[in-house]
C-alpha positions as CSV (number, residue, x, y, z in Angstrom):
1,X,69.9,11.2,-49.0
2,X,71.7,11.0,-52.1
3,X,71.3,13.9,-54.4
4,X,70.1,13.1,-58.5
5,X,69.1,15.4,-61.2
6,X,65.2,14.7,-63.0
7,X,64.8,16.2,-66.0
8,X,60.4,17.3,-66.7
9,X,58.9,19.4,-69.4
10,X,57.7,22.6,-68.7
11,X,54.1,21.3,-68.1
12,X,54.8,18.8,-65.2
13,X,57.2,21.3,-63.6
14,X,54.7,24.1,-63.4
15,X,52.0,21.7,-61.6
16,X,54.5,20.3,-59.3
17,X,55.6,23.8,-58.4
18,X,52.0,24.8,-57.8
19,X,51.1,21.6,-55.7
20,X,54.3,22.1,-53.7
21,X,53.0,25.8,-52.9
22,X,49.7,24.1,-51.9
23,X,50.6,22.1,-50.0
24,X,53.8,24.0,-48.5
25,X,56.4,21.4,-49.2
26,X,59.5,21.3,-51.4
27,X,59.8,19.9,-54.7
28,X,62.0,17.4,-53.8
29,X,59.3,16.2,-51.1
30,X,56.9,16.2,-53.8
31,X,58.8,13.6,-56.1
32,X,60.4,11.5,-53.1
33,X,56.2,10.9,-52.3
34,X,55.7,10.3,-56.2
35,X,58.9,7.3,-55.7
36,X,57.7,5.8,-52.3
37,X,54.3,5.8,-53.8
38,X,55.5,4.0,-57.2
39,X,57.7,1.7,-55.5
40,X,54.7,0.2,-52.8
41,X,52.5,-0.5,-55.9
42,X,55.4,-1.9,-58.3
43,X,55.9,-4.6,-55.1
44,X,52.6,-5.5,-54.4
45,X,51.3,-8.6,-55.1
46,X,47.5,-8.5,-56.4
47,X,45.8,-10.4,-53.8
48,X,44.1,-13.3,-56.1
49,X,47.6,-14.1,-57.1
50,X,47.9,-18.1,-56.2
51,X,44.3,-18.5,-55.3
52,X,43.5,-21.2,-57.2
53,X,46.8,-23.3,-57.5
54,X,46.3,-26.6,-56.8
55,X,49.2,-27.9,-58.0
56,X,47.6,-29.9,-60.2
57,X,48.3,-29.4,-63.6
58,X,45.6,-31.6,-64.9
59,X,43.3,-31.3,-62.8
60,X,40.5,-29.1,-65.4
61,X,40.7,-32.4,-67.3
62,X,39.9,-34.7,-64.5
63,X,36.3,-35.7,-64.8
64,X,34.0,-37.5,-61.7
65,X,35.9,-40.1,-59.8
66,X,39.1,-39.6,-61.6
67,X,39.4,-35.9,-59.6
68,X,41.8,-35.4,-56.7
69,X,40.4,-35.1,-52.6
70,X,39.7,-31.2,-52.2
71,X,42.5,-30.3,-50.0
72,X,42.1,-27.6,-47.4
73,X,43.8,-24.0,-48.4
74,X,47.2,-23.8,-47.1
């Protein structure tokens, strides 16, 4: 592990001391969680992302016959 500095207000470093009491764990435990947790979410990709790309861009103007075959989902 590579050792960094975080600066908080006096606030946030009274509740993390308390939750790290709480939950008998260091500090440094508490904000490695806090990271790993950030950095799943950050590279997450909402799943409706894509759903509806047809590739077509003009396919909302299209009208009746003029339309494209539906194409089965990927």
């Amino acid at each position: 592990m590579q050792p960094t500095t975080v600066q908080l207000d006096e606030p946030q470093m009274a509740e993390l001391c308390r939750l790290a009491e709480e939950r008998g764990v260091s500090i440094a435990a508490l904000i490695r969680e806090a990271v790993d947790e950030k950095l799943a979410r950050a590279h997450r990709k909402p799943r409706s992302l894509g759903i509806a790309a047809s590739g077509r861009a003009d396919t909302a103007r299209r009208t009746g016959e003029e339309r494209p075959e539906p194409q089965p989902w990927r």
